[in-house]
Residue, then its C-alpha position, 0 to 999 in steps of 0.5 A: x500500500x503506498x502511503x503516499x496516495x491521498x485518502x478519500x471519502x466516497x458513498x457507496x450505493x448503499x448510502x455507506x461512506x468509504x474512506x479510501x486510498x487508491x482501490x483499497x477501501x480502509x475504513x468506513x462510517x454511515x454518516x460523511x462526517x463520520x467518514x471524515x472524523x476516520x480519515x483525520x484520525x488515519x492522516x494524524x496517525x499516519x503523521x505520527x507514525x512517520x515522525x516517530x520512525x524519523x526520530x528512531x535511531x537504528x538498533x542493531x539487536x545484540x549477539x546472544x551468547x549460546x546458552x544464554x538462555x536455559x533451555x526450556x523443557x517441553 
């Protein structure tokens, strides 16, 4: 799924609002300002989500010494 692509609210015929990106329906409300209230929160999150990964510093996992950890018994 590319991140990049706008989200966007569409009605289906049923009178169900879609939030979509692209082709993939992401989630959806019955009401348009439902669907609006679920595509802000999908923005914010997706904002948080990359701010959080930016700040990250990479961590490399450490060596696990063998028999470091006790066995366990079945």
């Amino acid at each position: 799924m590319n991140e990049t692509e706008q989200l966007t609210i569409t009605q289906t015929p049923t009178g169900y609002w879609s939030v979509r990106r692209g082709g993939t329906h992401i989630t959806g409300a019955m009401t348009r300002s439902g669907a609006e209230a679920e595509r802000e929160l999908l923005s914010r999150l997706g904002s948080s989500r990359e701010l959080r990964a930016a700040r990250r510093p990479t961590r490399q996992r450490p060596e696990r010494a063998r028999g470091a950890y006790p066995r366990r018994m079945h």
